[in-house]
PADO-21188 format. One line per field, with one value per atom (N, C-alpha, C): residue in three letters; atom name; x, y, z. Coordinates in Angstrom, 2 decimals. Last residue first. Layout:
N
code: ALA,...
site: CA,...
x: X,...
y: Y,...
z: Z,...
REM end
This chain:
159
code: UNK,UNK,UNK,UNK,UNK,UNK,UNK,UNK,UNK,UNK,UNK,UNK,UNK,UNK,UNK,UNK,UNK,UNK,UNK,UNK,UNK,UNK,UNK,UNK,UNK,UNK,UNK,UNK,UNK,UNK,UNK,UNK,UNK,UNK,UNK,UNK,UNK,UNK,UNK,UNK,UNK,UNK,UNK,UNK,UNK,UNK,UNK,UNK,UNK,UNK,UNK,UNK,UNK,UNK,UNK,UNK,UNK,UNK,UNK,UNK,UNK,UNK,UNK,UNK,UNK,UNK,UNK,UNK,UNK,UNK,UNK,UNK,UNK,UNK,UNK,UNK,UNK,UNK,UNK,UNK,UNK,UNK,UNK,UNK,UNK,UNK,UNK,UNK,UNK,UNK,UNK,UNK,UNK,UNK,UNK,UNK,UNK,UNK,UNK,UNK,UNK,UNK,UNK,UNK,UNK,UNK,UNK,UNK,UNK,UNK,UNK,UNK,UNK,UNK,UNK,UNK,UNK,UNK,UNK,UNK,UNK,UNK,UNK,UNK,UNK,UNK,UNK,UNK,UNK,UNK,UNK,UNK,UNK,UNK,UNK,UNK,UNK,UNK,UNK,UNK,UNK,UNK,UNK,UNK,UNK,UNK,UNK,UNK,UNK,UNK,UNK,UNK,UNK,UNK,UNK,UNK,UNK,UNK,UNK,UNK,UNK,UNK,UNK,UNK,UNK,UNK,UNK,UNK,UNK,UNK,UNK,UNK,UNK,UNK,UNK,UNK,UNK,UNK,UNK,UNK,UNK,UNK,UNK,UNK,UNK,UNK,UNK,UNK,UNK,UNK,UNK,UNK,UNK,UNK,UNK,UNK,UNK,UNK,UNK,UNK,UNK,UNK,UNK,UNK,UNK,UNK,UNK,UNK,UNK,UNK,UNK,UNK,UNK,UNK,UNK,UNK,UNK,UNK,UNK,UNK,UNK,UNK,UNK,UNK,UNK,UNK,UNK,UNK,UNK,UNK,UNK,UNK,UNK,UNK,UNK,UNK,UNK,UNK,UNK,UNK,UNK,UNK,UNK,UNK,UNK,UNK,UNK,UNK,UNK,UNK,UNK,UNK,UNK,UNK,UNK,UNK,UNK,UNK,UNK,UNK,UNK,UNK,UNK,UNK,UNK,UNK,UNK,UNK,UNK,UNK,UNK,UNK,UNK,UNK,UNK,UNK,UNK,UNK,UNK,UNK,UNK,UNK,UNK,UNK,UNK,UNK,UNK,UNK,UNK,UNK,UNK,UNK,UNK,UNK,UNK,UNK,UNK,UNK,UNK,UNK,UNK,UNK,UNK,UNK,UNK,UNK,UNK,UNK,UNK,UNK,UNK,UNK,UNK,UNK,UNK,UNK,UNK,UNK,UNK,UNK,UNK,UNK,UNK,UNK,UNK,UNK,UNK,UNK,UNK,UNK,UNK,UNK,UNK,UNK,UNK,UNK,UNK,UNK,UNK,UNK,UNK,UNK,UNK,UNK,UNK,UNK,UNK,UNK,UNK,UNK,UNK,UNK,UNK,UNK,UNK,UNK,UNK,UNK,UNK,UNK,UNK,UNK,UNK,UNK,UNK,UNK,UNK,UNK,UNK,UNK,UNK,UNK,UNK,UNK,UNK,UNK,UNK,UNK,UNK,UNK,UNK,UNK,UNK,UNK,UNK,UNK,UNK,UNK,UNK,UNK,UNK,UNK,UNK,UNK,UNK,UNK,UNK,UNK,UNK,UNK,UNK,UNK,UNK,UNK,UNK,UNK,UNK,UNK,UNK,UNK,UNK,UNK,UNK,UNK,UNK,UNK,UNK,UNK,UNK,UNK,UNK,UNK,UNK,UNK,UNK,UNK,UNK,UNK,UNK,UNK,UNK,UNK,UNK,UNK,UNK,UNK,UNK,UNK,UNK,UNK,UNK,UNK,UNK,UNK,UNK,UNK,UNK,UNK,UNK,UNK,UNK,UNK,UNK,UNK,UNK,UNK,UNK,UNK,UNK,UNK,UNK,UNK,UNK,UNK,UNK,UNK,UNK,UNK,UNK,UNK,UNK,UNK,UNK,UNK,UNK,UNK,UNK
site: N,CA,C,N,CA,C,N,CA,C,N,CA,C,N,CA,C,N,CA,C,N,CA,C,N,CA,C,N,CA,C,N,CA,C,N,CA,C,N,CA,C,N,CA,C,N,CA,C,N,CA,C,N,CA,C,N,CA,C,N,CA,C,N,CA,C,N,CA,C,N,CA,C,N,CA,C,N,CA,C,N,CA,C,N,CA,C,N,CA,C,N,CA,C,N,CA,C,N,CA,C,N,CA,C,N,CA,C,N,CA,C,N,CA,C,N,CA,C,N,CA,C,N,CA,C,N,CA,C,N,CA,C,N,CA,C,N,CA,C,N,CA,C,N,CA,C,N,CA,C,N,CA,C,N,CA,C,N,CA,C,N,CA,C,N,CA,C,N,CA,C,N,CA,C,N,CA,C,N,CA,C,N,CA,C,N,CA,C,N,CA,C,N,CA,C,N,CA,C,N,CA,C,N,CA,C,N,CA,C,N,CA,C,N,CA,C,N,CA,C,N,CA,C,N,CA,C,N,CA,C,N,CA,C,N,CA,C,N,CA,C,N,CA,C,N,CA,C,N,CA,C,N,CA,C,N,CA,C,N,CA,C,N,CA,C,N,CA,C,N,CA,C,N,CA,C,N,CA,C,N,CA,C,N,CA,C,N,CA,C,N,CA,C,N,CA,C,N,CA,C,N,CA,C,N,CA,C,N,CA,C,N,CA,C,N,CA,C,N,CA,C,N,CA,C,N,CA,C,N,CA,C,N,CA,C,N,CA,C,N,CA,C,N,CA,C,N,CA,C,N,CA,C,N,CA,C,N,CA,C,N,CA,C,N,CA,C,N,CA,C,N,CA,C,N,CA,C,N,CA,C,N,CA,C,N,CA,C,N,CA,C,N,CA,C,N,CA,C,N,CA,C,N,CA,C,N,CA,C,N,CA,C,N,CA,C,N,CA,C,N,CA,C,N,CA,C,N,CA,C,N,CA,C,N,CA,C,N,CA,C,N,CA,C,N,CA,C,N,CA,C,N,CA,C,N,CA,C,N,CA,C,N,CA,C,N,CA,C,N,CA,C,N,CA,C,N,CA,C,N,CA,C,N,CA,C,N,CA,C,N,CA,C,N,CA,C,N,CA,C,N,CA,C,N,CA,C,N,CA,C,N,CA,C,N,CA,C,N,CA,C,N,CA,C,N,CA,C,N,CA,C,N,CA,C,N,CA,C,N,CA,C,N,CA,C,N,CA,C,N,CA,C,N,CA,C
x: -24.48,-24.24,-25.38,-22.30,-23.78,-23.08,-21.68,-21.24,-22.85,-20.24,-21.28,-20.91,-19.07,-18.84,-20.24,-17.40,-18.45,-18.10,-15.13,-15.26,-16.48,-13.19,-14.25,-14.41,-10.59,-11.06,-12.34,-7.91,-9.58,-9.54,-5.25,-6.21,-6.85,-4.05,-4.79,-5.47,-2.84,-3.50,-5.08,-0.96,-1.45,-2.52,-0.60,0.72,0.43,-3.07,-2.61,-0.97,-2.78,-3.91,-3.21,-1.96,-2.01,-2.69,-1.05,-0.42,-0.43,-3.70,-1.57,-0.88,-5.36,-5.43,-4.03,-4.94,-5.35,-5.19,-5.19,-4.27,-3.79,-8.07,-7.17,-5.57,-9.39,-9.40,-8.17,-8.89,-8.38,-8.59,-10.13,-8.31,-7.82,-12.44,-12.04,-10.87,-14.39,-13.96,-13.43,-14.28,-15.48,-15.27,-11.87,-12.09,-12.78,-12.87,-11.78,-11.74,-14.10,-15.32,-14.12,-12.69,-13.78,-13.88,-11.52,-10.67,-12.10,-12.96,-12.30,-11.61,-11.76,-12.93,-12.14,-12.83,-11.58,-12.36,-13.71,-14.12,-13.21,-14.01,-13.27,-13.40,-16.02,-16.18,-15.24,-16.19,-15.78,-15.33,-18.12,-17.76,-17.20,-18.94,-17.80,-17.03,-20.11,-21.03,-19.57,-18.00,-18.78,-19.55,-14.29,-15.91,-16.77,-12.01,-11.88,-13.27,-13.11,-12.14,-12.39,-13.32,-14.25,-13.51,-13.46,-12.93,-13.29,-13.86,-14.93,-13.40,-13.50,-13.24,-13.29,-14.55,-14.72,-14.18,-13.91,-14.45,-14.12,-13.78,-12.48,-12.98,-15.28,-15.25,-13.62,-17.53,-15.43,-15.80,-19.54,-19.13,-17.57,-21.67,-20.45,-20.05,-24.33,-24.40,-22.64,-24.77,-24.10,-23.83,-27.24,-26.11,-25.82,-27.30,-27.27,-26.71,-26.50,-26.69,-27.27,-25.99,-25.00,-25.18,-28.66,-28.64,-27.56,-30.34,-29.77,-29.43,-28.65,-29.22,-28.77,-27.17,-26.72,-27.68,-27.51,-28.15,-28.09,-24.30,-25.15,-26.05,-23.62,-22.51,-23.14,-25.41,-25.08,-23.95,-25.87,-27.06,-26.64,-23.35,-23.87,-24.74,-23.18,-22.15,-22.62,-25.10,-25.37,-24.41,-24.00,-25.82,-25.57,-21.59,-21.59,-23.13,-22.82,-21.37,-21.53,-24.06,-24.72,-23.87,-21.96,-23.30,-23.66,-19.90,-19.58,-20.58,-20.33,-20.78,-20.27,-19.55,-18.74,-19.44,-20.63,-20.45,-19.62,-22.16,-21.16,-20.33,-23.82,-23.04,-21.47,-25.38,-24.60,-23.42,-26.68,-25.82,-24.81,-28.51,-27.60,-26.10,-31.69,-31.06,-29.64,-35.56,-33.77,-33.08,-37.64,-36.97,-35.61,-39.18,-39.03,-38.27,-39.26,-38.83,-38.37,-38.60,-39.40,-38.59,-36.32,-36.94,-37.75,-34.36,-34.90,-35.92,-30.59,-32.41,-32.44,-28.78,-29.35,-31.02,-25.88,-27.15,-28.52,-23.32,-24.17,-24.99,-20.85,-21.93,-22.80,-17.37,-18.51,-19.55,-13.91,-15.10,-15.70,-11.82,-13.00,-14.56,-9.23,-9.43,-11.32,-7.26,-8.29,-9.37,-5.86,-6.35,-7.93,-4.38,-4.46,-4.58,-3.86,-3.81,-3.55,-3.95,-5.17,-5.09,-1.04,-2.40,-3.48,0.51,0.47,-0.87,1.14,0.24,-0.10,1.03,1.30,0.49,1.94,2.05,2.18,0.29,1.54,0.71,-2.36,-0.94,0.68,-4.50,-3.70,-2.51,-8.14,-6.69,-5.40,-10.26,-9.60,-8.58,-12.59,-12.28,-11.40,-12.25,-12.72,-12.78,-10.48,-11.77,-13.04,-7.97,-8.72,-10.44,-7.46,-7.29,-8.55,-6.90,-7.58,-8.43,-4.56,-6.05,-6.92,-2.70,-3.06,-4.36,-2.47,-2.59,-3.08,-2.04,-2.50,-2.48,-3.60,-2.31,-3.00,-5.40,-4.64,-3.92,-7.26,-6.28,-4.83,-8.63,-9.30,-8.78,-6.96,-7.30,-7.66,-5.92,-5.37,-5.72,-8.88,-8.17,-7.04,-8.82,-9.91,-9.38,-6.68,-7.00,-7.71,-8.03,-6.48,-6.39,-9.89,-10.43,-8.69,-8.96,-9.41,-10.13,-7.32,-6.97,-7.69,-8.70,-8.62,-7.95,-7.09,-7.86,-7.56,-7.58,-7.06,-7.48,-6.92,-7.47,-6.88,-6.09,-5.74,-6.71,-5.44,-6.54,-5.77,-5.01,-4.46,-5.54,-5.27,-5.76,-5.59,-3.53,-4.05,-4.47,-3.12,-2.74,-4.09,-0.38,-1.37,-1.43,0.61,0.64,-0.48
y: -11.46,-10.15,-9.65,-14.45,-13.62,-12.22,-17.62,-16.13,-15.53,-21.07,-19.78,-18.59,-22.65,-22.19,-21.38,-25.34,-24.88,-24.15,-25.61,-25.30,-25.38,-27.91,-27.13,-27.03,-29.23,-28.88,-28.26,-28.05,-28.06,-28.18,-28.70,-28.00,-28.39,-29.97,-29.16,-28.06,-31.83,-32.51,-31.45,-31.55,-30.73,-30.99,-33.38,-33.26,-32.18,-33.39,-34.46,-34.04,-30.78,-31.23,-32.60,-29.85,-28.96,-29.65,-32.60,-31.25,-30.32,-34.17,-34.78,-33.26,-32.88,-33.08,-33.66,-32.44,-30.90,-31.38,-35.31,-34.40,-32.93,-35.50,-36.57,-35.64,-33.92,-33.45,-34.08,-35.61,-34.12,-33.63,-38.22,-37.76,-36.68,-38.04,-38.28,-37.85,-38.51,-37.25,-36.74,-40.97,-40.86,-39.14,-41.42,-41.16,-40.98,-39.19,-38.89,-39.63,-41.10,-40.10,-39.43,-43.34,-43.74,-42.49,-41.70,-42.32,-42.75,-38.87,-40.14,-40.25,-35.36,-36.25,-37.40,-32.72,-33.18,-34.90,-30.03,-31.49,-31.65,-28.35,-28.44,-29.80,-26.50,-27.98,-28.04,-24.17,-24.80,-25.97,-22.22,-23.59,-23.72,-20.90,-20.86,-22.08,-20.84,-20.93,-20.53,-19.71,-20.40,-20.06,-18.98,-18.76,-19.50,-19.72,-19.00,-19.02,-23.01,-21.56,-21.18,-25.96,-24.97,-24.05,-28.30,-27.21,-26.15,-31.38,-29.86,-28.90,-32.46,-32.40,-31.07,-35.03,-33.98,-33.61,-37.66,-36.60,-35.10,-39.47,-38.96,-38.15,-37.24,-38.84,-38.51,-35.82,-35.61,-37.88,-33.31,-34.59,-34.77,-31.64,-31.69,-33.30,-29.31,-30.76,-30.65,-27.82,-27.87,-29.49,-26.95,-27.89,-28.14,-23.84,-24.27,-25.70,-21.88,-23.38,-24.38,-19.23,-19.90,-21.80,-18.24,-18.80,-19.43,-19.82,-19.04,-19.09,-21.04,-21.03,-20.11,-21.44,-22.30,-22.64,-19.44,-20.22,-21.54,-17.62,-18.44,-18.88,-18.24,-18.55,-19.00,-17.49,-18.96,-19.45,-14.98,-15.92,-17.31,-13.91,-13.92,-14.50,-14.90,-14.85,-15.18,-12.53,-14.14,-14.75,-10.32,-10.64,-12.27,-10.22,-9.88,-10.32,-10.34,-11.48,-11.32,-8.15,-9.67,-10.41,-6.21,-5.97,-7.33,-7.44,-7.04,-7.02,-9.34,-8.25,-7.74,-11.98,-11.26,-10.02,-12.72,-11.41,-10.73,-14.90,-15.40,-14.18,-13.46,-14.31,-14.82,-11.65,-11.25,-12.30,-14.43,-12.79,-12.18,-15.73,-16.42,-14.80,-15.07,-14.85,-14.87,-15.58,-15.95,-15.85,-13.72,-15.21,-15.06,-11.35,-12.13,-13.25,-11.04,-10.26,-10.84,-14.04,-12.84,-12.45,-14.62,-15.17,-13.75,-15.70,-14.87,-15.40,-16.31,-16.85,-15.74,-16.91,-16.58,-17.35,-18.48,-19.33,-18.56,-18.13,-17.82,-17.86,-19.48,-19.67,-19.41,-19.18,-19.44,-19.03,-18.65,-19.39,-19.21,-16.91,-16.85,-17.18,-17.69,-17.25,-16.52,-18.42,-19.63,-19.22,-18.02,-17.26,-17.65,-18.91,-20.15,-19.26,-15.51,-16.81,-17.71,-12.79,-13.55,-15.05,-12.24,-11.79,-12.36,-13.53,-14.43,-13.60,-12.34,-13.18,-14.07,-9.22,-9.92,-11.34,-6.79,-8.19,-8.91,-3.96,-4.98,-6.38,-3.77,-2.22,-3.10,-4.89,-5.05,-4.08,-3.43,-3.68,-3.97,-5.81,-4.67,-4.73,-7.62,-7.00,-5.42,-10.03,-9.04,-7.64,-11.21,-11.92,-10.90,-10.04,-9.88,-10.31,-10.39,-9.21,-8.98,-13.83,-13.13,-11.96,-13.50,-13.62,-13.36,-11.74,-11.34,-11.87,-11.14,-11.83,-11.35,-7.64,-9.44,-10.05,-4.44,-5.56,-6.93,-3.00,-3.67,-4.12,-2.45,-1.03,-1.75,-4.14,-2.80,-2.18,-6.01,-6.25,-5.30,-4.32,-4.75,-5.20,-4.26,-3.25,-3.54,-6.98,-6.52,-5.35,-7.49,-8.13,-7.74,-5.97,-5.39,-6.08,-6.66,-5.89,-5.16,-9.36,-9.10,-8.04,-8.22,-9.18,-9.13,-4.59,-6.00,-6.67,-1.39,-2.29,-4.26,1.54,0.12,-0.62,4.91,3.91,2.87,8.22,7.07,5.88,11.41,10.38,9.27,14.75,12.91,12.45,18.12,17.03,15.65,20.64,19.65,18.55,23.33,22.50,21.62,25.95,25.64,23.75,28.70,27.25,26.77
z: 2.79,2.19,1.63,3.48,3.77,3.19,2.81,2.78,3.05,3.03,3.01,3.14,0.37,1.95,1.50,-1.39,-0.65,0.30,-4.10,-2.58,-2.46,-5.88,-5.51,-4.35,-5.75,-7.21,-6.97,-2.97,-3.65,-5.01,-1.84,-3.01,-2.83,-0.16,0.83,-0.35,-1.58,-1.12,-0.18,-4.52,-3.15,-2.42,-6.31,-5.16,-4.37,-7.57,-6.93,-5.94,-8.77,-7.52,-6.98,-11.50,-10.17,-9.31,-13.02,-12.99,-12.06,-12.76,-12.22,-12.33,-13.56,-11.55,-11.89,-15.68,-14.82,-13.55,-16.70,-16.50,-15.57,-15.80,-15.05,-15.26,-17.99,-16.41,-15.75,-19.98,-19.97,-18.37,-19.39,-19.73,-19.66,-17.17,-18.72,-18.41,-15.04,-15.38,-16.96,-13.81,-15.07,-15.48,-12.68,-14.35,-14.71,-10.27,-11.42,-12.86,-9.68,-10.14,-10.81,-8.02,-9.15,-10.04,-6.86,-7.76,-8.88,-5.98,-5.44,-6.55,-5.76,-6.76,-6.06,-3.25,-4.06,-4.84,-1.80,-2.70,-3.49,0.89,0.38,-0.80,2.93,2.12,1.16,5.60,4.42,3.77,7.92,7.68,6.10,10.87,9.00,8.79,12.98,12.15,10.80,15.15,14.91,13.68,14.41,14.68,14.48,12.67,14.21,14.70,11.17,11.29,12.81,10.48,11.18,11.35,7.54,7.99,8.63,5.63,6.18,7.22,2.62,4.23,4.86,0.67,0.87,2.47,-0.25,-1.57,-0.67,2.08,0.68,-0.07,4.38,4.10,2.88,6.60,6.24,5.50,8.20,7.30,6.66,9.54,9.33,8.65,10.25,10.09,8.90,13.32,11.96,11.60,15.29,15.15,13.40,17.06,15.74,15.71,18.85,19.23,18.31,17.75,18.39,18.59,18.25,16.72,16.79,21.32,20.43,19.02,24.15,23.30,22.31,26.79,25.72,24.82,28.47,28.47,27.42,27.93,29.38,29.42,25.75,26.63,28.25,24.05,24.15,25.15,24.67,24.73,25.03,24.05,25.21,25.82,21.23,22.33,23.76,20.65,19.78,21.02,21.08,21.74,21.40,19.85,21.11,21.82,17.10,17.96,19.16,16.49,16.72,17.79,16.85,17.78,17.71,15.15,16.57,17.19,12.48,12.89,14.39,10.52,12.34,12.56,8.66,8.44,9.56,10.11,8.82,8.59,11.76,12.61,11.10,10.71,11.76,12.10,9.23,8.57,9.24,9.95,10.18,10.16,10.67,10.06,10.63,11.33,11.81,10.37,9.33,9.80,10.49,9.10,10.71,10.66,6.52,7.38,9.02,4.31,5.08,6.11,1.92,3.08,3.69,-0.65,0.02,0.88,-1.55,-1.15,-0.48,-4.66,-3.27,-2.72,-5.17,-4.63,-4.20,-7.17,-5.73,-6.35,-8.40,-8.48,-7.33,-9.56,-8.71,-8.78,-9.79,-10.42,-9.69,-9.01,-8.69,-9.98,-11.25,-9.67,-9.84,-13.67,-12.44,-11.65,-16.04,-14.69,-14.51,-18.00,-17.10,-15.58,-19.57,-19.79,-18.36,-19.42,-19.25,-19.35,-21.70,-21.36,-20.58,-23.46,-21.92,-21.09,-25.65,-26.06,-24.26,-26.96,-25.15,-25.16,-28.76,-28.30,-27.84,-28.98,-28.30,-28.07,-30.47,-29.95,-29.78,-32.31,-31.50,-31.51,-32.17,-32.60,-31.75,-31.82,-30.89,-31.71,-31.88,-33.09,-32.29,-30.79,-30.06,-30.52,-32.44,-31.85,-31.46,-31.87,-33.65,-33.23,-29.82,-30.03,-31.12,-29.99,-29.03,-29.22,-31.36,-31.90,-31.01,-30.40,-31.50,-31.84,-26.65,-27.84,-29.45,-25.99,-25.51,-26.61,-25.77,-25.51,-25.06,-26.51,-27.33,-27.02,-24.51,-24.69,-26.26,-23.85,-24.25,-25.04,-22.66,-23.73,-24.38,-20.67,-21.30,-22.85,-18.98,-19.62,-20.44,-18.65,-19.22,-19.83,-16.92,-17.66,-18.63,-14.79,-15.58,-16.40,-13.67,-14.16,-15.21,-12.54,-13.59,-14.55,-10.23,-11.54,-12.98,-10.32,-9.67,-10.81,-9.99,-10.60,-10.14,-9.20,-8.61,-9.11,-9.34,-9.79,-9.37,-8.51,-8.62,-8.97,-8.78,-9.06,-8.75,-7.15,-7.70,-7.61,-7.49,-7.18,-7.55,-5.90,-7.43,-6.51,-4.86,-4.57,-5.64,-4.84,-5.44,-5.25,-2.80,-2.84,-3.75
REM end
């Protein structure tokens, strides 16, 4: 019996994107830009891919400060001590009061757990035009007939 070994590889949205281009498929100028020769002609390559704009924030803090982590991260050991604290003395990192807000720009959203919170911002009317014509389109095309889009999120994450 001889037995071999499989590779496999997985590549994310955009890491197939990337290879694509690498490998010469995608657009011609694009291609030329990136001084890649072009193989095939895929001019839809990478085109009106949206997905994970964003901007982390970090911070650092000393050794002893309260730390929220266990609790944004569901850890099981925290969940279960954090849980227990607040279930019977109604303290703890559990007893946090989250400061929450909901007006027209923005509407908050509490999931299965405490402490996950997400800010969903969508622009009034005023702040849409001071946006200009080219945005105002991007919002009649994908946002105005989905009310439960976001044009930006807030949340927290720990890691």
């Amino acid at each position: 019996c001889n037995v071999g070994t499989v590779r496999q590889d997985c590549l994310s949205a955009v890491s197939l994107i990337r290879l694509h281009y690498r490998s010469g498929i995608g657009s011609a100028e694009h291609l030329a830009n990136a001084h890649v020769d072009q193989l095939v002609d895929l001019p839809g390559v990478g085109e009106n891919y949206n997905d994970h704009n964003l901007c982390i924030t970090p911070y650092l803090s000393s050794e002893d400060s309260d730390c929220l982590d266990g609790i944004f991260a569901m850890w099981f050991l925290s969940m279960t001590t954090y849980l227990a604290e607040w279930t019977e003395k109604g303290t703890g990192l559990l007893a946090h009061k989250w400061v929450l807000c909901s007006y027209s720009l923005v509407s908050v959203s509490i999931r299965d757990y405490p402490g996950s919170t997400l800010i969903k911002m969508r622009p009034t009317p005023k702040e849409l035009e001071e946006l200009g014509p080219s945005f105002k389109k991007i919002w009649q095309d994908f946002y105005i007939g989905a009310p439960d889009k976001a044009v930006a999120l807030l949340c927290s994450a720990a890691g």
